[in-house]
C-alpha positions as CSV (number, residue, x, y, z in Angstrom):
1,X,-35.1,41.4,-5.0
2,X,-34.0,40.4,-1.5
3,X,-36.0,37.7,-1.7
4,X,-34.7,36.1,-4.7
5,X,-31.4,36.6,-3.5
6,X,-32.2,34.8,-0.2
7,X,-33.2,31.8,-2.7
8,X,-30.3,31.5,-4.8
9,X,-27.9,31.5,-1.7
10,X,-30.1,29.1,-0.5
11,X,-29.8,26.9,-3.6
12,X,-26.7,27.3,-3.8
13,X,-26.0,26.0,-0.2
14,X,-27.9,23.3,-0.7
15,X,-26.2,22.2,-4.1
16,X,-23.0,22.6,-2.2
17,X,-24.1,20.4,0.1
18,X,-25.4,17.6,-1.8
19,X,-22.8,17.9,-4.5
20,X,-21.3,14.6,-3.9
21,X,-24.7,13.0,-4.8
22,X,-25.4,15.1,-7.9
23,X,-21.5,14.2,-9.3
24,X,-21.3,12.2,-12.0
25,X,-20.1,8.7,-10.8
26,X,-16.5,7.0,-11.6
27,X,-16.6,4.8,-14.9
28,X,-13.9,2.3,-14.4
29,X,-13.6,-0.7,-16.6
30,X,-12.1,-4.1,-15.7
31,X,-11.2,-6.7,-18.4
32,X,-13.3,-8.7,-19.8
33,X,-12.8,-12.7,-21.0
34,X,-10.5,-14.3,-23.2
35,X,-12.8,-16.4,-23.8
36,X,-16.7,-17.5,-23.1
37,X,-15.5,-19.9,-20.7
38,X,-12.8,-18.1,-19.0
39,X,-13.3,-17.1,-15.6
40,X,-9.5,-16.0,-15.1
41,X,-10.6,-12.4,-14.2
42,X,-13.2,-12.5,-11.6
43,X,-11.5,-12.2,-8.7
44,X,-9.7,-9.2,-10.3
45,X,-12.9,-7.4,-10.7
46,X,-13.8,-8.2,-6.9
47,X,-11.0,-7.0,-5.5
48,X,-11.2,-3.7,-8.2
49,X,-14.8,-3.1,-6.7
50,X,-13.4,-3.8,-3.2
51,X,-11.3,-0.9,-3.6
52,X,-13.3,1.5,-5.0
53,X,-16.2,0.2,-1.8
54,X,-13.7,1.2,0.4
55,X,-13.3,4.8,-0.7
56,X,-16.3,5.7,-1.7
57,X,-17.0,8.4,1.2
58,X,-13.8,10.0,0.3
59,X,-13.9,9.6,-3.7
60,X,-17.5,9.3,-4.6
61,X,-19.8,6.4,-6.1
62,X,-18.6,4.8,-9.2
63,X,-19.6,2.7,-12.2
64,X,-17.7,-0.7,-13.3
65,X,-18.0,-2.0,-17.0
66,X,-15.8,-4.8,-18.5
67,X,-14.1,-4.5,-21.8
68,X,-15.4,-6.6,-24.7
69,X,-14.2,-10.5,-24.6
70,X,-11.6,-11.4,-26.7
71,X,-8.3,-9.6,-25.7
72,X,-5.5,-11.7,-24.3
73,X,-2.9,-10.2,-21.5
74,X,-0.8,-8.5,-23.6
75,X,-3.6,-6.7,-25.9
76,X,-5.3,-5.9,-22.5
77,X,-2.1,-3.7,-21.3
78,X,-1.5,-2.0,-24.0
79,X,-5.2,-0.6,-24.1
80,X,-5.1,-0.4,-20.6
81,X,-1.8,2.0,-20.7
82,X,-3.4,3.6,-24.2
83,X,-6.8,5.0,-22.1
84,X,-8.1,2.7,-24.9
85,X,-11.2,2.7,-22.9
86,X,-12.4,4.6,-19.8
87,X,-10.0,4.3,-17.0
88,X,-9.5,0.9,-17.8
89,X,-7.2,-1.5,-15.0
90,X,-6.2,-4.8,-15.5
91,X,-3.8,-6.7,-13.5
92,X,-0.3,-7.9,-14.9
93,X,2.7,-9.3,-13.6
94,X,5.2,-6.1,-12.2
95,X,8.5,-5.7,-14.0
96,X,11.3,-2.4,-14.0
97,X,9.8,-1.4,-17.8
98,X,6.2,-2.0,-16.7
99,X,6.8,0.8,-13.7
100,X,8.4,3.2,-15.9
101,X,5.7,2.7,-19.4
102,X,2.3,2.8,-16.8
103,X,0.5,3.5,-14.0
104,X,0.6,1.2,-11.6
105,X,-0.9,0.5,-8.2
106,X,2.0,-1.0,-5.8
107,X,0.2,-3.8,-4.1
108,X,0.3,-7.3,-5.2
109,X,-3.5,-8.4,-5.6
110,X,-3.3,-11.9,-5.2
111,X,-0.7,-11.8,-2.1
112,X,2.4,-13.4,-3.6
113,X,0.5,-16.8,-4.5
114,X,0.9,-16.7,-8.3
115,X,4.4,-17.2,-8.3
116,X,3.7,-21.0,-7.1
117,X,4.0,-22.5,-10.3
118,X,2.5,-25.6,-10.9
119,X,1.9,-27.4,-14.5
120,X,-0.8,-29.1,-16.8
121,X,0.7,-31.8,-18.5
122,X,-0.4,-35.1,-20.6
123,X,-0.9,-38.6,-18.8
124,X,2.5,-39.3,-20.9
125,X,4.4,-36.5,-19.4
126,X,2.9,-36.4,-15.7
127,X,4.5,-40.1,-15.3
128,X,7.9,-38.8,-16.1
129,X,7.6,-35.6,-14.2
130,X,7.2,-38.1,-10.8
131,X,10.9,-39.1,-11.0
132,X,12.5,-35.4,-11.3
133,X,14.7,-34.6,-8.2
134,X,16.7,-31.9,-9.6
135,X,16.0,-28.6,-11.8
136,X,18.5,-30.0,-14.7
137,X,16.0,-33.0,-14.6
138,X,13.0,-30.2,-14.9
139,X,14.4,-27.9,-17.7
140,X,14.6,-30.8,-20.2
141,X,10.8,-30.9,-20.4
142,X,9.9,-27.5,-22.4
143,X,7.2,-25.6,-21.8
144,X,4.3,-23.5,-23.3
145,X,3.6,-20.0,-21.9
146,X,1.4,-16.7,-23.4
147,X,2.7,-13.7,-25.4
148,X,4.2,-11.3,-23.2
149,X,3.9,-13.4,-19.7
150,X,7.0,-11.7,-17.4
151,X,6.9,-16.0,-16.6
152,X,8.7,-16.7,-20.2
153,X,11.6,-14.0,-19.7
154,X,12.0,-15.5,-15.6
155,X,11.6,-19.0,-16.9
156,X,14.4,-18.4,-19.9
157,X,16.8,-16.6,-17.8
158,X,17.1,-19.6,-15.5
159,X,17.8,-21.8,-18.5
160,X,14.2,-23.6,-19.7
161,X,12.6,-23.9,-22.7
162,X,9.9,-22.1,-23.2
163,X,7.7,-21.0,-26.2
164,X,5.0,-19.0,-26.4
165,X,1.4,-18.6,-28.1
166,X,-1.4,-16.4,-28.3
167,X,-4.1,-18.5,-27.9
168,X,-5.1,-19.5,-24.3
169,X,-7.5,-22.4,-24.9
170,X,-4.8,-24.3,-27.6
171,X,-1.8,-24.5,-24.8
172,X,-4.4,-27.0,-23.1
173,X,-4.4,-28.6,-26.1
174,X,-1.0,-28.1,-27.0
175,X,0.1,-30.0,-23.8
176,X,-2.3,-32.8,-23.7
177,X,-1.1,-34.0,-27.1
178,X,2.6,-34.2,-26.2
179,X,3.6,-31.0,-28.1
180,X,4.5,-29.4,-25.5
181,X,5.4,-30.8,-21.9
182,X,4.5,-28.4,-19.3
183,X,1.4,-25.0,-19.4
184,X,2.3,-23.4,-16.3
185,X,0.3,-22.3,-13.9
186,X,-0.4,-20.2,-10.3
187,X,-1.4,-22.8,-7.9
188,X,-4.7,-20.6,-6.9
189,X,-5.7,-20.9,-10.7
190,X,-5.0,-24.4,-11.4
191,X,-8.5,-25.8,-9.9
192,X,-10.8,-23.3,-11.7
193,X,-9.1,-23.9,-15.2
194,X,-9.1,-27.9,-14.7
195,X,-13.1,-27.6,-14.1
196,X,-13.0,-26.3,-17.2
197,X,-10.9,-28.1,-19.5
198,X,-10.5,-31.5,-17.9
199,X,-12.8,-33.2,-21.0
200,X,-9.9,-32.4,-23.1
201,X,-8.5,-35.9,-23.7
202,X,-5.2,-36.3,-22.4
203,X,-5.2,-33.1,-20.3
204,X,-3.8,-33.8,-16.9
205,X,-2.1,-31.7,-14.3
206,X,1.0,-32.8,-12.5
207,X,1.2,-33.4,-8.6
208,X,5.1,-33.7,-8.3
209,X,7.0,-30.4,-8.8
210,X,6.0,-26.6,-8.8
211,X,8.3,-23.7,-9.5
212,X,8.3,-20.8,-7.7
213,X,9.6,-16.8,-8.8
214,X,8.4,-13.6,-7.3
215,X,5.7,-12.7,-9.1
216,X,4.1,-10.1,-7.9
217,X,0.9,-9.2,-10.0
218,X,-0.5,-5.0,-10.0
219,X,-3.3,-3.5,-11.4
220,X,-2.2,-1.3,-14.3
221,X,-3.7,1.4,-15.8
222,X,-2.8,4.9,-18.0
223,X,-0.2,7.1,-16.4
224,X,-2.4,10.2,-16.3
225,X,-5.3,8.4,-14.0
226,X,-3.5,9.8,-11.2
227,X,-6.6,10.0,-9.0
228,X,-7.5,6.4,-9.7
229,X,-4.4,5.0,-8.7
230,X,-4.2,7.2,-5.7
231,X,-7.8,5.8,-4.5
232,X,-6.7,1.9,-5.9
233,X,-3.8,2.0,-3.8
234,X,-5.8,3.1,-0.8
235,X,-8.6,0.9,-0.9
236,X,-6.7,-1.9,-1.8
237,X,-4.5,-1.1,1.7
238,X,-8.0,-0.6,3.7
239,X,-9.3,-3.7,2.3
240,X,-6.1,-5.6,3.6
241,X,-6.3,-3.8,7.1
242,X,-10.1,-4.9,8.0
243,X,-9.4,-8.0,6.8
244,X,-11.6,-8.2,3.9
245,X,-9.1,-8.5,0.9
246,X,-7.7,-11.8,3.1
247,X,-11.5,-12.9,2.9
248,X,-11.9,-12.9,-0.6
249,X,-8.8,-14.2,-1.1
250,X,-9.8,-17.0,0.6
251,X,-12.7,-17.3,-0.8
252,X,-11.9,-17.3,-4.3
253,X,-8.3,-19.0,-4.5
254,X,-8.0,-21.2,-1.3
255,X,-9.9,-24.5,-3.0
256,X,-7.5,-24.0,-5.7
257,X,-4.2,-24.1,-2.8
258,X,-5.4,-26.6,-1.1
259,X,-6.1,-28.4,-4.7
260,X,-2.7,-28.5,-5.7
261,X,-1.4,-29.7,-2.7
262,X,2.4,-27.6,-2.2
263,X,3.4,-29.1,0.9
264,X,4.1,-32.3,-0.5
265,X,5.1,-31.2,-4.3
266,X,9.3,-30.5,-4.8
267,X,9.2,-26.8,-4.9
268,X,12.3,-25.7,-7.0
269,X,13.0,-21.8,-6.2
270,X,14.2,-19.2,-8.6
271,X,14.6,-15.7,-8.4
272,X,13.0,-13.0,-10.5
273,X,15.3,-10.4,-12.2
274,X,12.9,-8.1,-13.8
275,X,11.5,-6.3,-10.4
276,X,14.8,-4.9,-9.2
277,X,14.0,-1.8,-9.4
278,X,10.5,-2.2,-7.6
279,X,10.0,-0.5,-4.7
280,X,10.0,-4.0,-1.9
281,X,7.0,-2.7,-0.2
282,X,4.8,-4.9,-2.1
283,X,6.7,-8.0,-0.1
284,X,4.6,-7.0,3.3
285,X,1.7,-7.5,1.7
286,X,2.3,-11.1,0.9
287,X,0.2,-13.8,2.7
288,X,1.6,-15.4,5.4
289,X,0.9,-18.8,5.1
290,X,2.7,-18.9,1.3
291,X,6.2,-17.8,3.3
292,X,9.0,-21.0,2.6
293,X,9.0,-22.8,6.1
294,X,10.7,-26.1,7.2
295,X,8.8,-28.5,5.6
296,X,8.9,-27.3,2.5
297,X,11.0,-29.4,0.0
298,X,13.8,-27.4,-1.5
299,X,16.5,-27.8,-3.8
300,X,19.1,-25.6,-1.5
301,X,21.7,-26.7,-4.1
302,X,20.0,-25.2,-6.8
303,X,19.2,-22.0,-4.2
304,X,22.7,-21.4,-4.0
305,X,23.3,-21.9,-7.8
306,X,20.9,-19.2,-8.1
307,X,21.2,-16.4,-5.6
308,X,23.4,-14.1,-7.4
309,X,21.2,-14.0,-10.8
């Protein structure tokens, strides 16, 4: 009898022991493609797994899948906030409702680079986008955005035109055959998506102008993954602090800055009304090299015009 008590303590010791081996590991699932040719996500599923790398001494190993292809943003969210699948986290642009309807992880993933703006236009439309010089010149050319983008409720509150569809591949097409002018997008995105869709005849991007908001983008997820947020939030902080977030960065979305060339594009600023109420934290985390310095072409008029909104 002694002796089988002597093994179960000893069992039990050493399941003790090893029981961060024998737990079950973390499922967390990133989003999957729009499309077979969209590549839109992958550095959000780097810097997901870069996280969860950095804590997993603390939190334990974990799995990654990616939801099936085919949801767009706004689809994505809601399944996302649902629990539709398995402590799912996508990324979407912050806003005062998204803070209050979801969990989200307080650090702006792609360091404050999104909100550069900059469009793909026809060949028609690029040559008359070259003479603009003021944002009344730029809001008579309307533009094409997707289903529940934060970009069309900045964009409209400032005055432009904007309409929006569900399909990401058609507002390509949309804007290379003149029916729309201008498909914005982040200048650390631009590069990948014109690999992709430059045969489209017509499609062009402009070099003249970008637009730029505060946008900053979270990873989202269901309310009640408390623990996941908690060991997001301080990955995503570790990851900044060595360094290696600023890495990938670079790595995935620097091509794509130097690409689009900001320093010598008219950069017309607006401000973003929808964040607040969002704690300003997130503005630490934004990369240095995207803060406005002297050379950077400015409307101030239209700064002025615009700093009470």
């Amino acid at each position: 009898m002694r002796t089988f008590k002597i093994a179960v303590l000893a069992i039990s010791f050493i399941l003790s022991a090893t029981g961060k081996l024998l737990a079950e590991p973390l499922v967390v699932t990133v989003q999957g493609p729009e499309t077979s040719a969209d590549t839109r996500y992958d550095y959000d599923h780097a810097v997901i797994r870069l996280a969860l790398e950095k804590t997993e001494q603390d939190y334990g190993d974990f799995i990654m899948h990616v939801s099936p292809t085919g949801q767009n943003s706004q689809r994505a969210l809601t399944a996302a906030t649902r629990g539709t699948y398995e402590n799912y986290v996508v990324k979407f642009s912050a806003s005062n409702k998204l803070a209050e309807e979801a969990g989200i992880i307080p650090f702006p993933v792609d360091l404050g680079i999104v909100g550069y703006r900059v469009a793909f236009v026809s060949h028609k439309t690029k040559e008359k986008l070259a003479s603009v010089e003021t944002i009344d010149q730029l809001k008579a050319f309307n533009i094409v955005q997707g289903i529940g983008w934060l970009d069309t409720s900045i964009l409209r509150n400032h005055g432009f035109d904007v309409r929006t569809i569900e399909d990401y591949d058609s507002m390509f097409r949309m804007v290379a055959l003149n029916r729309m002018d201008l498909f914005l997008r982040g200048a650390n995105e631009l590069l990948g998506e014109w690999n992709t869709h430059k045969t489209i005849p017509q499609l062009t991007y402009d070099d003249a102008v970008s637009i730029y908001y505060p946008l900053p983008r979270f990873l989202v997820t269901a309310k009640e993954n408390t623990k996941l947020i908690e060991r997001l939030q301080t990955g995503l902080v570790r990851a900044y602090e060595d360094g290696s977030l600023i890495a990938l960065w670079e790595d995935k979305y620097r091509p794509s800055i130097d690409f689009v060339k900001l320093q010598s594009r008219t950069i017309f600023r607006l401000t973003n009304p929808y964040i607040s109420n969002i704690d300003p934290s997130w503005e630490k985390y934004v990369y240095q090299a995207l803060m406005k310095d002297k050379n950077e072409k400015t409307s101030v008029d239209e700064e002025k015009k615009y700093a009470s909104n």
